[in-house]
C-alpha positions as CSV (number, residue, x, y, z in Angstrom):
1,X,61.0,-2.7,15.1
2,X,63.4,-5.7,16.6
3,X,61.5,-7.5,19.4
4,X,62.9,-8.4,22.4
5,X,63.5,-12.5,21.9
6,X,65.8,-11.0,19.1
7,X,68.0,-8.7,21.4
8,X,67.7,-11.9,23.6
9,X,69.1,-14.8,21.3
10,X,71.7,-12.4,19.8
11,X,73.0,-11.2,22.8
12,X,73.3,-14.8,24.3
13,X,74.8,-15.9,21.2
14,X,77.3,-13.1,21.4
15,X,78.0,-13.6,25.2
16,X,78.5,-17.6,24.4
17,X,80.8,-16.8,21.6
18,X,82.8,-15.1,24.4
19,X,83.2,-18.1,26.3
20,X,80.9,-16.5,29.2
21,X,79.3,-19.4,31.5
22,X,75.7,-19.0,31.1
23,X,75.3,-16.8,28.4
24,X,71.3,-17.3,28.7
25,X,70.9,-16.2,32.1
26,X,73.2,-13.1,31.9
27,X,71.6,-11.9,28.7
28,X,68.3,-12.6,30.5
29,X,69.2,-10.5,33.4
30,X,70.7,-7.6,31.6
31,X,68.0,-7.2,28.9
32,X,65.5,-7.0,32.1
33,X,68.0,-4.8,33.5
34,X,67.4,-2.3,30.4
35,X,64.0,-2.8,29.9
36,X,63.0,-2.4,33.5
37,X,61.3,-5.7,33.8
38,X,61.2,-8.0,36.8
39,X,63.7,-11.0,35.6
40,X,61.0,-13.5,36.2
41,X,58.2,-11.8,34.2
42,X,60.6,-11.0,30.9
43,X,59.2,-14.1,29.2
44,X,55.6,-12.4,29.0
45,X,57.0,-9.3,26.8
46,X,59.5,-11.0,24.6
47,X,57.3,-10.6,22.0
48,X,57.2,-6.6,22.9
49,X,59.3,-4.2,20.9
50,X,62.5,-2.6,21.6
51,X,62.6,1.1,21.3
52,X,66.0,2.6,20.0
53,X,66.6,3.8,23.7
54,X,66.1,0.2,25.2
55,X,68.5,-1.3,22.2
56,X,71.3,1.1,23.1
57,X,70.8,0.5,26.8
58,X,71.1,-2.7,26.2
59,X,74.0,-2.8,24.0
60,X,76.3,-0.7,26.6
61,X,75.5,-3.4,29.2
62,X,75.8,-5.6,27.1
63,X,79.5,-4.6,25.7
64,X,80.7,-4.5,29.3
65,X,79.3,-7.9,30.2
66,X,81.9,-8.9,27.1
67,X,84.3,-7.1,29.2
68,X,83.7,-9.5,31.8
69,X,82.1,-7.0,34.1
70,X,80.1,-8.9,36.8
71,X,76.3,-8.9,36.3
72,X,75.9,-8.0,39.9
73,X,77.5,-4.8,39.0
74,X,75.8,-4.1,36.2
75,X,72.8,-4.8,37.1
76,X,73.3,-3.3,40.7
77,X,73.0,-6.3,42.9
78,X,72.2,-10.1,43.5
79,X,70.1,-12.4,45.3
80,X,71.5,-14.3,48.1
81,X,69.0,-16.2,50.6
82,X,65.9,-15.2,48.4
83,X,66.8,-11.4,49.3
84,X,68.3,-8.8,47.0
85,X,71.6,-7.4,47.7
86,X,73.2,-4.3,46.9
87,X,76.3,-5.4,45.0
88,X,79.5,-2.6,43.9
89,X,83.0,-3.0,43.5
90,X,83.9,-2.1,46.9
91,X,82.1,-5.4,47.9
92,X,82.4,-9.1,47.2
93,X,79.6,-10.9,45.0
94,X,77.4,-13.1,47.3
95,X,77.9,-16.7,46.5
96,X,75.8,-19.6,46.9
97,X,78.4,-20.9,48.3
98,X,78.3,-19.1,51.4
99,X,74.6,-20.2,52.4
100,X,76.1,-23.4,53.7
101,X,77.8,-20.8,56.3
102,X,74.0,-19.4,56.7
103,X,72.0,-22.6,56.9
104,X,74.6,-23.8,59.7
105,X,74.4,-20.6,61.9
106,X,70.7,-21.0,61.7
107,X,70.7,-24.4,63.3
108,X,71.2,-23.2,66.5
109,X,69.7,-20.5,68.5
110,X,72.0,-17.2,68.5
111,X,71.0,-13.2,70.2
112,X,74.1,-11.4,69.5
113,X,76.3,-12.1,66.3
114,X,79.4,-10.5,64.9
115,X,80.4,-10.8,61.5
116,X,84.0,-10.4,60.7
117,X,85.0,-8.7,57.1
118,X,81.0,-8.3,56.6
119,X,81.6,-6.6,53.3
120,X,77.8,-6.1,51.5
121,X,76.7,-7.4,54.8
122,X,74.5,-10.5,53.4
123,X,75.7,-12.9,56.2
124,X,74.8,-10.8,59.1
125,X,71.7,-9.1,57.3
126,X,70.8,-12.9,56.1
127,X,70.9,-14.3,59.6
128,X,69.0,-10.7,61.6
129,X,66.4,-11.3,58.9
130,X,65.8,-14.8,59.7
131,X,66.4,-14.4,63.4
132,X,63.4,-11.1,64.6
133,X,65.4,-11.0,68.4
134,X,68.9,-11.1,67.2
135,X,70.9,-8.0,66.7
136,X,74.6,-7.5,65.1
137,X,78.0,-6.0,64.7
138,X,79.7,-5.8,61.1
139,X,83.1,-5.0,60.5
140,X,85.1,-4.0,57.6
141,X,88.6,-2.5,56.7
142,X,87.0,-1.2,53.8
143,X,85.1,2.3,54.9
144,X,83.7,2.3,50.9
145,X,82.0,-1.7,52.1
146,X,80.5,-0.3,55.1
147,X,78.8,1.9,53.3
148,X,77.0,-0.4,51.3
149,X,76.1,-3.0,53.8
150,X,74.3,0.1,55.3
151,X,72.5,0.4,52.7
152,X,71.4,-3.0,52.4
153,X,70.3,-2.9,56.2
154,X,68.0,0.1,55.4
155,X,66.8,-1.9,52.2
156,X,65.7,-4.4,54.2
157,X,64.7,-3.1,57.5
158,X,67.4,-4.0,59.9
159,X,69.3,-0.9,60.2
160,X,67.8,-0.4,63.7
161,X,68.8,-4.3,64.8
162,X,72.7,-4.0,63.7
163,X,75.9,-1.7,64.0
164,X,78.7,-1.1,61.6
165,X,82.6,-0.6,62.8
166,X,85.8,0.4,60.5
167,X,88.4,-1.3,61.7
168,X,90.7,-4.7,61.5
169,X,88.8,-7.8,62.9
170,X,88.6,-7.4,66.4
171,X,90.1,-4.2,66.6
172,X,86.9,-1.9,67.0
173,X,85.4,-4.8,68.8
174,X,84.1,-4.7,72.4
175,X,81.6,-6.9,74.0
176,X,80.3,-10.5,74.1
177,X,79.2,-12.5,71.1
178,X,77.3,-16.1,71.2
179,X,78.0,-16.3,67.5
180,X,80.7,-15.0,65.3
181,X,81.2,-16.3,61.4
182,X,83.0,-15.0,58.8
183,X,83.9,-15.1,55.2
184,X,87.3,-13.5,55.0
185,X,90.4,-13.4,52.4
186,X,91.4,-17.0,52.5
187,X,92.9,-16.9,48.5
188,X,96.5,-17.4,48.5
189,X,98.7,-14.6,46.7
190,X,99.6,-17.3,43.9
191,X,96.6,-18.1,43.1
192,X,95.3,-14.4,42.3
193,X,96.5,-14.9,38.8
194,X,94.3,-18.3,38.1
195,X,90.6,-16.4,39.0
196,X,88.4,-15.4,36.4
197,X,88.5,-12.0,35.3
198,X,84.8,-11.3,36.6
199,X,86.7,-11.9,40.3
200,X,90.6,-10.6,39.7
201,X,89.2,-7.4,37.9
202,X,86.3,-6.3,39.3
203,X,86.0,-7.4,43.1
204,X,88.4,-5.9,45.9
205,X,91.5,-7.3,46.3
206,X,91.6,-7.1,50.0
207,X,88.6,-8.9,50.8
208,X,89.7,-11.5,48.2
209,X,93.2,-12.3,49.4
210,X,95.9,-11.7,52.0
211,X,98.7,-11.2,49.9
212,X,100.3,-14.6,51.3
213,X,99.3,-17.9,52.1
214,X,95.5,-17.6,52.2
215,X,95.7,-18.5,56.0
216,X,96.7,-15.1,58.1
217,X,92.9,-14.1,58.4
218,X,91.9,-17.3,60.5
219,X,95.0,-16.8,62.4
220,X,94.2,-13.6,63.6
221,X,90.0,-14.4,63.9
222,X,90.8,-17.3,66.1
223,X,93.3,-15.9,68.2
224,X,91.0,-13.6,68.8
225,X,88.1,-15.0,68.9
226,X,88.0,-16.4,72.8
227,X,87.7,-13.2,74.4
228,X,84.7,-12.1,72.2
229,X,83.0,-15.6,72.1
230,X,80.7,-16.1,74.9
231,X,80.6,-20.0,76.4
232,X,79.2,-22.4,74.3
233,X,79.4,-19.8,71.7
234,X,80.0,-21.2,68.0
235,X,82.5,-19.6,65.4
236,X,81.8,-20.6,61.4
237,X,84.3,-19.7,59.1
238,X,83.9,-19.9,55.4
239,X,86.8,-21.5,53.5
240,X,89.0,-22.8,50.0
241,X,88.1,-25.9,48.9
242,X,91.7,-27.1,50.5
243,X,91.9,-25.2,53.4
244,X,90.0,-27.7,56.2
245,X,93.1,-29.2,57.3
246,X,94.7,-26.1,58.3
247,X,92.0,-23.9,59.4
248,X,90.9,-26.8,61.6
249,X,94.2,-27.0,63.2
250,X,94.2,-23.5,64.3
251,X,90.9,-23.4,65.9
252,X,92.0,-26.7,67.6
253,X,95.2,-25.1,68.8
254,X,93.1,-21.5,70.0
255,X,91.5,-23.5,72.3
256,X,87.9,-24.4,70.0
257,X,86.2,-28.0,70.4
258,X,82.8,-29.9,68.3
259,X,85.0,-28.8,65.1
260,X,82.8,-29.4,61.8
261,X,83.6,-29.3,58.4
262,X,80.7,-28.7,55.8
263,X,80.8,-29.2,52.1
264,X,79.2,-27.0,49.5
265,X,76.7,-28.2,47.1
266,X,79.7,-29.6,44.8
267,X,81.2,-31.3,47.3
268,X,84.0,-29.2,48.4
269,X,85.2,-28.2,52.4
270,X,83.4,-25.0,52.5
271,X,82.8,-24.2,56.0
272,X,84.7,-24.8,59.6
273,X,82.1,-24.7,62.8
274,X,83.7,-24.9,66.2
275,X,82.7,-24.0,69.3
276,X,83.9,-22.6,73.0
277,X,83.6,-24.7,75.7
């Protein structure tokens, strides 16, 4: 019977033939995914055998991996701050990326937060997890997103700590917050075409661009913003890697002061902080 270092090497081979960034890991992840193994005990049962059930699993995961199918969907959901995520296609994968946004809002102290466009939740979850006092408001267009941010607050025991709204930014809004962040649609409409497949296939389109120029999100969160920002509140918006320049000069012209901009771990403008006076 083929052993499971055998599925392994073939299936990365396969997936590397594809031109699929880390063909390792995702085989990894999916053969744990079919075998029901933890991901960080699969090296311990390489050596096991693969029953014709497991192989087939296996294989069908494995065929719509080639398909560029996200692991995250496949395999359910992803890790973002050390906690696992429910991840669908109604919601955008959690990226690394956006723990900048996360390490930054935990700097200060913060009660009440509001996350704009929360999608699977995992900023406002992330920051109510970290934070035992805090409590929080999500919002999302998307009905279908809502849904599964719910579920992710039940996963982790917050669903009594946070509230969920349908609705466009502020729209379903009422109340004070003393820190609102966001990751919204910030691609441009021409650049749709230049994602990977993974993204312009398989995650929504509204949470991924505005259908213009990448910028009408901030300009409606930051107009906005002042009357739901309590003084000496801070605002962190996650952005493109060119966007700094721009999204900086609206919060500057809605009225925001102490503006920040952080870099990701490659060195790209990832996130605007600004705060109400």
């Amino acid at each position: 019977m083929t052993a499971l270092s055998a599925l392994l090497g073939r299936a990365a081979s396969r997936l590397r033939g594809a031109g699929i960034d880390n063909a390792m890991g995702d085989a990894r992840a999916l053969l744990s995914h079919a075998a029901g193994i933890a991901p960080d005990r699969l090296t311990l049962h390489l050596n096991d055998p693969a029953d014709d059930g497991l192989q087939r699993r296996f294989e069908d995961l494995l065929t719509r991996r080639l398909a560029r199918e996200p692991v995250s969907h496949l395999v359910g959901g992803r890790l973002f701050w050390g906690r696992r995520f429910a991840v669908t296609p109604d919601v955008l994968d959690p990226r690394p990326e956006t723990e900048v946004l996360v390490a930054e809002a935990l700097s200060a102290p913060f009660q009440r937060v509001l996350d704009l466009g929360t999608g699977s939740g995992c900023i406002l979850l992330t920051l109510l997890a970290e934070r035992p006092r805090a409590t929080g408001l999500g919002v999302d267009l998307s009905p279908l997103a809502l849904k599964v941010a719910a579920l992710n607050a039940t996963s982790l025991g917050l669903a009594d700590r946070v509230d969920w709204a349908a609705g466009s930014w502020f729209s379903p809004v009422s109340g004070v917050f003393d820190l609102i962040v966001s990751n919204p649609p910030y691609i441009a409409a021409d650049e749709m075409a230049g994602l990977a497949p993974e993204v312009r296939l398989h995650e929504p389109g509204m949470a991924l661009t505005d259908g213009a120029d990448g910028l009408s999100a901030y300009r409606a969160i930051l107009s906005g913003a002042g009357a739901h920002l309590a003084e000496g509140g801070r605002i962190l918006l996650e952005i493109g890697p060119t966007q700094a320049a721009a999204v900086s000069s609206l919060a500057r012209d809605a009225g925001f002061h102490s503006l920040r901009v952080l870099p990701d771990l490659d060195g790209r403008d990832r996130v605007v902080v600004a705060a109400r006076a």
